[in-house]
C-alpha beads as a LAMMPS data file, in Angstrom:
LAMMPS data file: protein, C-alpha beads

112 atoms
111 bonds

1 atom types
1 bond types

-500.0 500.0 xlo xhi
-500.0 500.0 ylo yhi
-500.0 500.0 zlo zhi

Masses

1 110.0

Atoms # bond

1 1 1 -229.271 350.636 124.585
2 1 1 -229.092 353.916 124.958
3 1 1 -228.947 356.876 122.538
4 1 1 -228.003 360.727 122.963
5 1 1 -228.793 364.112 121.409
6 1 1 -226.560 367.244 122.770
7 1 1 -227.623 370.631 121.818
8 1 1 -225.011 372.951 122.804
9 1 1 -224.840 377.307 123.433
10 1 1 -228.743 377.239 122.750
11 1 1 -229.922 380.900 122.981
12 1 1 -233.070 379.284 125.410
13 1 1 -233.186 380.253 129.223
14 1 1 -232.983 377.240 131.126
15 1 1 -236.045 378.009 133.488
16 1 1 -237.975 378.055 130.220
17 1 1 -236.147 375.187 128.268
18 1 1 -236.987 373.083 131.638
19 1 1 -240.638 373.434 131.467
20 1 1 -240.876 371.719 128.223
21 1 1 -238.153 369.123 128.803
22 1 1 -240.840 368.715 131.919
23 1 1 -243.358 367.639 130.187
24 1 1 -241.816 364.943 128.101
25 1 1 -239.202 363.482 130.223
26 1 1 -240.110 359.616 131.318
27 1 1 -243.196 359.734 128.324
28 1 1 -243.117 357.108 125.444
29 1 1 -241.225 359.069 122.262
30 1 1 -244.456 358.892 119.941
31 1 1 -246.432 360.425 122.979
32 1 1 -243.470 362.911 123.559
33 1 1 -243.389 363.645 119.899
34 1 1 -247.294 364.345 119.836
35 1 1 -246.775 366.704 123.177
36 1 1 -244.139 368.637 121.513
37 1 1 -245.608 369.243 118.308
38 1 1 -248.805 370.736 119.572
39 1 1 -246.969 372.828 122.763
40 1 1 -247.559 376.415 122.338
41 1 1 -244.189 377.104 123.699
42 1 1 -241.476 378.387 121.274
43 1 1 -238.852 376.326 123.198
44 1 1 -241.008 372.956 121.908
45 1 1 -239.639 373.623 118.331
46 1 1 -236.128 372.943 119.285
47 1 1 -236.694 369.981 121.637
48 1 1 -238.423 368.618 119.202
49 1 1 -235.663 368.721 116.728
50 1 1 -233.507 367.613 119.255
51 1 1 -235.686 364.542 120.473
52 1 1 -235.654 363.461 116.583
53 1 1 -232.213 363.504 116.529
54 1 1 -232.053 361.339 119.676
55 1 1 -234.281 359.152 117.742
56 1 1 -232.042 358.939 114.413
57 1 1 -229.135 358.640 116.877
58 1 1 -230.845 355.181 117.942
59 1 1 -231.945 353.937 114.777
60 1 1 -228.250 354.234 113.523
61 1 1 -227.015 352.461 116.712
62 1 1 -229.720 349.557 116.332
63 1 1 -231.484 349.297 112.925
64 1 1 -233.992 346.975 114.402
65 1 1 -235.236 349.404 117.314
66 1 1 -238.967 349.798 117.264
67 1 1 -240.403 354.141 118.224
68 1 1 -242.543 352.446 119.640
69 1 1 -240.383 350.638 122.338
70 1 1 -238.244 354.056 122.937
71 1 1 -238.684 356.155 125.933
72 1 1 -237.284 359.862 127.332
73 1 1 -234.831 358.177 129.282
74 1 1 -233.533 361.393 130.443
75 1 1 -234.076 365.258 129.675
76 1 1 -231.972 367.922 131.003
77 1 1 -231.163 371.717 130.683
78 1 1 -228.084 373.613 132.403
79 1 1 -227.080 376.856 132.302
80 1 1 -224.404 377.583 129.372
81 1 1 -221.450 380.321 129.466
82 1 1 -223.378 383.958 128.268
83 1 1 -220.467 385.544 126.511
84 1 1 -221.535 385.445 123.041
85 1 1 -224.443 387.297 123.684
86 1 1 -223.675 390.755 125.677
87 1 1 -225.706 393.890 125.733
88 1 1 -225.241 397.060 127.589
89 1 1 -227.675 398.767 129.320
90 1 1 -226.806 402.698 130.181
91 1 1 -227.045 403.694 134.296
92 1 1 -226.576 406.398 136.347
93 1 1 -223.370 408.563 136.325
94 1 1 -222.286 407.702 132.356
95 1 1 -221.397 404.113 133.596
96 1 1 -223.073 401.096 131.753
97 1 1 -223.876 397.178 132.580
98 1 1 -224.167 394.035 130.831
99 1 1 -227.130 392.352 129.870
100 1 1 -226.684 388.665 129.889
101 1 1 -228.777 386.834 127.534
102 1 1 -229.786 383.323 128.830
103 1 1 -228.224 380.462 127.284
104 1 1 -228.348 376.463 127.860
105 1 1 -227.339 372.964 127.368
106 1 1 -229.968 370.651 126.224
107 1 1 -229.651 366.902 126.358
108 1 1 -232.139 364.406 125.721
109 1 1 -231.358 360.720 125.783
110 1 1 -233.909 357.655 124.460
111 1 1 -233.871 354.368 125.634
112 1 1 -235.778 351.054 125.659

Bonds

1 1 1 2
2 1 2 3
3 1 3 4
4 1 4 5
5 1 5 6
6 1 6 7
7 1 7 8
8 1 8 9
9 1 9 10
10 1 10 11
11 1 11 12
12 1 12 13
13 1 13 14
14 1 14 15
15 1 15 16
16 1 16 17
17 1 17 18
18 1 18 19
19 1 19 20
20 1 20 21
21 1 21 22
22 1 22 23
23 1 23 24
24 1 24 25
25 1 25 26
26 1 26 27
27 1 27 28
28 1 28 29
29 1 29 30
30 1 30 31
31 1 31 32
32 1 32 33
33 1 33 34
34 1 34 35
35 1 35 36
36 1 36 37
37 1 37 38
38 1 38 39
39 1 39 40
40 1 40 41
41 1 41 42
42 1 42 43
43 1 43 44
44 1 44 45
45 1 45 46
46 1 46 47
47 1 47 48
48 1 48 49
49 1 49 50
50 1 50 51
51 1 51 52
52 1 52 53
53 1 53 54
54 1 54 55
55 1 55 56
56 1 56 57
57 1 57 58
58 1 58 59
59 1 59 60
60 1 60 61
61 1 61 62
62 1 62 63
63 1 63 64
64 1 64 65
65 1 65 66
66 1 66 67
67 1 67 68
68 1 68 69
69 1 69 70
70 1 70 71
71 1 71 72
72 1 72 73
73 1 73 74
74 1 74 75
75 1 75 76
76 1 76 77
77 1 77 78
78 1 78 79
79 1 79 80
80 1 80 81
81 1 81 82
82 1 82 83
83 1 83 84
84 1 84 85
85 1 85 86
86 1 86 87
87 1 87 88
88 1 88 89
89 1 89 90
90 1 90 91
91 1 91 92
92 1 92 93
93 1 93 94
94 1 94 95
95 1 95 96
96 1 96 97
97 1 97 98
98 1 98 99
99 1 99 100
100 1 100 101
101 1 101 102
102 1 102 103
103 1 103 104
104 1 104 105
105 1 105 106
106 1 106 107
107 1 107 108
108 1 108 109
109 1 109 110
110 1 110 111
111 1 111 112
């Protein structure tokens, strides 16, 4: 039994959102909880959300699932479209660029 939690159009780079996905990928979820909640990264806040929903996701699947029996089955980031957040940056000769703001896909999925 697996069970899923999407997070979609984050405003996260992936580089970054891949360090802490990193560090709890293949970890038991009370273990991966405990990592997340002390990280000092501000990407940790929303994984950890997103690993509780994962967790609800199972429970409502299979009332009889144990936490402690779940593991981070799998963990990924990719990269997301950027078009809903543009900036311009002024250069040379009155022209101007865009400034692409990183954005991802998160998806964490628990399993026994």
């Amino acid at each position: 039994m697996e069970a899923v939690a999407k997070l979609r159009h984050q405003r996260i780079s992936v580089r970054k959102a891949r360090v802490v996905l990193d560090a709890v990928r293949g970890r038991n979820v009370v273990e991966a909880l405990f990592v997340l909640r002390h990280a000092r990264k501000k990407n940790a806040e929303i994984v950890l959300k997103l690993l509780e929903s994962a967790v609800a996701n199972a429970a409502q699947k299979d009332a009889g699932v144990a936490l402690e029996g779940l593991r981070v089955v799998r963990a990924t980031a990719d990269k997301a479209p950027n078009r809903f957040m543009r900036r311009w940056r002024p250069r040379a000769m009155g022209r101007a660029t865009q400034i692409q703001k990183g954005m991802s896909h998160i998806e964490i999925a628990v399993g026994e």
